[in-house]
N, C-alpha and C positions, 0 to 999 in steps of 0.2 A: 540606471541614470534617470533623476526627475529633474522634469523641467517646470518651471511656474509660466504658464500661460494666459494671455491679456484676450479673451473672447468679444472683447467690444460691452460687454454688460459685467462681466464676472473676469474673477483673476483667480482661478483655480490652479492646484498640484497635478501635472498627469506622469505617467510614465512617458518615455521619451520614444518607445514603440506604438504608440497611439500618435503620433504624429505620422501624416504624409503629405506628398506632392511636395513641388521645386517652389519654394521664396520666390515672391514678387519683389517691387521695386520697395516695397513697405516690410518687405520682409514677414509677410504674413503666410502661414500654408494651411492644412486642414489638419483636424482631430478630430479621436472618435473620443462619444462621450455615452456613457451606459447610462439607459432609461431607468435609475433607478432616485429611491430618495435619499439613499446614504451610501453613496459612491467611494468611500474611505478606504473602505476595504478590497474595495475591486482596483484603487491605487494603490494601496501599499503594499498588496499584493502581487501586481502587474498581471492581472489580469488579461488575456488575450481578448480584443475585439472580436464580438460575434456580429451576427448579421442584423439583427435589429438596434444596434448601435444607431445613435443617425451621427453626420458630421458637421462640424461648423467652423468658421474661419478662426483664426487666431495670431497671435504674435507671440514666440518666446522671448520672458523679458531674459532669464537667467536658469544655469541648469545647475543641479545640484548632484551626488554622487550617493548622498540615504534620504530617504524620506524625511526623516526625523527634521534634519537642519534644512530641507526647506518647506516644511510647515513651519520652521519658526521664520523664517524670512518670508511668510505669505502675508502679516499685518504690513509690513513695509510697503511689500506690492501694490496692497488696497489703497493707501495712502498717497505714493508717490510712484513715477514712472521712472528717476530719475536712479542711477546704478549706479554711479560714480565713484560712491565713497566704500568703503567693504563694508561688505554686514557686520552689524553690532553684534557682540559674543551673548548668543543667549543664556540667562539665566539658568542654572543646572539644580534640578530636586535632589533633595539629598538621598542616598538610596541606601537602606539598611540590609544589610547583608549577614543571614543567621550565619553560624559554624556549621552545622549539620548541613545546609544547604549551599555551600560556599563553594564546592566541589559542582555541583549543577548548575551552574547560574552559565548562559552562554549568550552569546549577544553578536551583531552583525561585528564588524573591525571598522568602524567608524571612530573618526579620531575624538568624538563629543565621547563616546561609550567608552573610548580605553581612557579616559581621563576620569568618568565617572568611577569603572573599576579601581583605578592608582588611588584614589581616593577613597573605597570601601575598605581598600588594602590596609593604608594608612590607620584608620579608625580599626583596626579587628585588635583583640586585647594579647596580648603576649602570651606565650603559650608558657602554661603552670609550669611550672618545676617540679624534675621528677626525678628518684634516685637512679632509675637506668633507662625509660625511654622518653621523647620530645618529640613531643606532634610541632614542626614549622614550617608557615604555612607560606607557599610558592604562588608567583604568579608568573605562568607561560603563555605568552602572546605570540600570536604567527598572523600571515595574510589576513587570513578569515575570518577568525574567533579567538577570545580570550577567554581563559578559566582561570577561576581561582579555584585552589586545590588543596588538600591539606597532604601533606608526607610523612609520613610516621621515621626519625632517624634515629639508632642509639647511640645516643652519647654518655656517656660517664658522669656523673652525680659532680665529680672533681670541676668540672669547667663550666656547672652553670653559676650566674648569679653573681652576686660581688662577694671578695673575697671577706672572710669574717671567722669568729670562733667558730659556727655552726659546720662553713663549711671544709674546714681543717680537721674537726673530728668526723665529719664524712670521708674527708681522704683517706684519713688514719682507718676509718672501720674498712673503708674497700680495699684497702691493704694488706691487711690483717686477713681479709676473706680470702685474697687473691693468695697468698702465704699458704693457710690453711690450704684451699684448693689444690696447690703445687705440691704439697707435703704429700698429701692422701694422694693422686694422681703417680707420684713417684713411688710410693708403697704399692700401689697396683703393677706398676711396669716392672718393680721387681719381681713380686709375687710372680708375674707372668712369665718373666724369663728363667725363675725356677721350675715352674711349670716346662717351659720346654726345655730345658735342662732334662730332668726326670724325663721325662717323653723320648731324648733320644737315648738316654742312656737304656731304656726300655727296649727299645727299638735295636741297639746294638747284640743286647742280651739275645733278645727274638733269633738275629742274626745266625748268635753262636751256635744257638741251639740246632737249627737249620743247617748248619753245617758239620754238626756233630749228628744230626740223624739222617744225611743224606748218602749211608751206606761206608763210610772212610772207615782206615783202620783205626785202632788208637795213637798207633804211630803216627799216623796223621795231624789228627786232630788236636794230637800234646808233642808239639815237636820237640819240646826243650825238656825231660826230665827231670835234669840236675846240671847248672852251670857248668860249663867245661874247663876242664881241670887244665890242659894243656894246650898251645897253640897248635898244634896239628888238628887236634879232634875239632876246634873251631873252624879253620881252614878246611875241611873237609865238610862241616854240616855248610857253610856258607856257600860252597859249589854246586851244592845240590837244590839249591833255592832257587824254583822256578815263579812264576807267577801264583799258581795257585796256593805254593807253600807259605810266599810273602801273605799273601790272605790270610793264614790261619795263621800264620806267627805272627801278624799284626792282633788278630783278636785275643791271642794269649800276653802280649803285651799291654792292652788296653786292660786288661781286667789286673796288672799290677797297683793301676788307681793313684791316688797323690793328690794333695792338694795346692801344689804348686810344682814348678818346671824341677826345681833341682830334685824336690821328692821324689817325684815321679822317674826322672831321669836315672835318681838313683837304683831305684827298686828297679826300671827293666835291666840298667846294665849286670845286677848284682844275677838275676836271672840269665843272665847270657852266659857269663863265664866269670871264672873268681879271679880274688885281687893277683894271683901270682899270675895270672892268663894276661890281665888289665896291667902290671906293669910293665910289659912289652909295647905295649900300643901306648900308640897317641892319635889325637884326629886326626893330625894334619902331616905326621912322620917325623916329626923335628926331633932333633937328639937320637940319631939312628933307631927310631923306633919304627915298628910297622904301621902301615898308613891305615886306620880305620874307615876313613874316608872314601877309601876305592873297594869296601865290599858291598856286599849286598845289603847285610844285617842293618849297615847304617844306614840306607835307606829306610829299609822298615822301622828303624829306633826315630828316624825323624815324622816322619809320614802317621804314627800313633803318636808322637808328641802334636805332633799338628790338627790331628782329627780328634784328641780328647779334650771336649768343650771345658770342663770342670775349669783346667788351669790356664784357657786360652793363650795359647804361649803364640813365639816369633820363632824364626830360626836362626836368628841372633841370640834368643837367649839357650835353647837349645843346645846349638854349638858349644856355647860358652860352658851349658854345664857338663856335655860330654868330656869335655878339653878339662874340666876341673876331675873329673872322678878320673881320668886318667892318670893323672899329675898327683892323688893323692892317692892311688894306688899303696903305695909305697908303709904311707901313713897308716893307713889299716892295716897291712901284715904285722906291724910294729905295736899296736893295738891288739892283737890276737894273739903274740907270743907273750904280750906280758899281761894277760887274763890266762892264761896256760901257767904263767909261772906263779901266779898271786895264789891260785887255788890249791896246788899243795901244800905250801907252807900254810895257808889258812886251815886247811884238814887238819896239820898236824897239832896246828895250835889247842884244837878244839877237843883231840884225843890227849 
């Protein structure tokens, strides 16, 4: 806080902490006043009173909250004693304000200074135009202090500027980029997911191997031979199917391969048991057949459809194609008698 104080000879700025003692009837108390010949600085400063200060009487005509606005109301004081009217708005310099330095510039929070700033603000030239980034430039005021500041933001080429040919074929080119980018980005993610395709299928081979050198017999390790010719010898390997067996009969199923569910599904049933075994069964028992669905095997036939990445299957479609090679059972036997019967007559034709 300054005050403008009437000394009887001079009408000086003090700080409002260089005043002491209680108001008389004139309203007059003491000040300290520094022996010095340019005391400006030891006011604007607020300087503490030291001991060879001396004191002299005085009268506060008006107090002020910066120094700045009441050095300009000190001509008035010289002039007149009379306070009535408010102070006239002083004159403001203009202040030029670089870009580089615009970021530094800091000032007390006087309302004369934040006008001055609103106004450096006003005058700074628009920030260029750029295809991907826009320095714009911010002003944050609080209690204290104000800056002006520059903030670097990215914005997209597409939204600066007024619309026109120029900047339509800037749309069109960062579209075209944005395309490209997407294309090449999606040929890597596939690339990758072959990648770990190959990797597990590596990984499962690893497996086999480990479990074909870890001591088993061969009967083990190949449980299936030769498809089973009749429903008993199926019914009999499937009772014997404990945990460890499903293990190795699922990795002799996975290396059947396919590239899709029905293919796949085809080749391990064809390895289970043949078509005259397959027209007994259905998945589900319907049309008095036997229920494939309550053995073991069909566990393991889904459980390798499910763990082989290649043809990422469901067990909706699964089902479906267990339930179709059943149902065409029939079809295939009918196929194999009449390739039995095409090839003698074709022998004879030929002798």
């Amino acid at each position: 806080m300054f005050c403008i104080d009437e000394g009887g000879k001079s009408v000086e700025v003090i700080p409002e902490s260089w005043l002491f003692g209680k108001p008389d009837s004139e309203k007059r108390v003491k000040c300290f006043w520094p022996p010095v010949k340019n005391p400006a600085k030891y006011v604007s400063q607020r300087k503490k009173p030291e001991q060879d200060w001396k004191s002299y009487a005085a009268r506060v005509l008006r107090k002020y909250d910066c120094y700045q606005n009441a050095r300009h109301a000190l001509p008035r004081a010289e002039d007149t004693s009379d306070w009535s009217e408010p102070d006239a708005t002083p004159k403001r310099k203009r202040v030029s304000v670089s870009r580089r330095g615009a970021d530094r510039l800091e000032h007390d929070s006087s309302e004369d200074e934040l006008n001055q700033a609103k106004g450096c603000l006003k005058r700074l030239p628009e920030a260029p135009k750029r295809k991907e980034m826009t320095t714009v430039p911010h002003c944050i005021v609080n209690h204290k202090t104000f800056r002006i500041v520059q903030t670097t933001t990215a914005t997209p080429s597409i939204g600066l500027g007024s619309s026109g040919p120029n900047n339509e074929q800037n749309a069109d080119s960062t579209v075209v980029e944005l395309l490209k980018k997407l294309v090449l980005d999606s040929g890597v993610i596939k690339r990758t997911l072959q990648n770990i395709e190959g990797r597990l299928e590596k990984l499962e081979t690893c497996v086999e191997h480990r479990v074909q050198a870890s001591g088993q017999s061969c009967v083990d390790s190949c449980l299936i031979l030769h498809p089973f010719s009749t429903v008993a010898d199926f019914q009999a390997f499937d009772t014997v199917l404990d945990d460890d067996k499903k293990e190795v009969l699922k990795c002799e199923l996975l290396r059947c391969g396919g590239d899709t569910t029905v293919e796949f599904i085809g080749r391990v049933m064809k390895k289970l048991m043949t078509n005259e075994v397959g027209l007994k069964y259905s998945l589900w028992g319907f049309r008095n057949n036997i229920n494939f669905s309550k053995t073991a095997a069909w566990e393991v036939v889904k459980d390798s459809a499910l763990s082989f990445k290649r043809i990422n299957s469901t067990e909706k479609a699964i089902e479906k194609s267990v339930s179709e090679w059943f149902r065409h059972s029939g079809d295939r036997i009918k196929q194999q008698n009449n390739k039995l019967l095409i090839k003698p007559s074709g022998s004879n034709s030929t002798t």
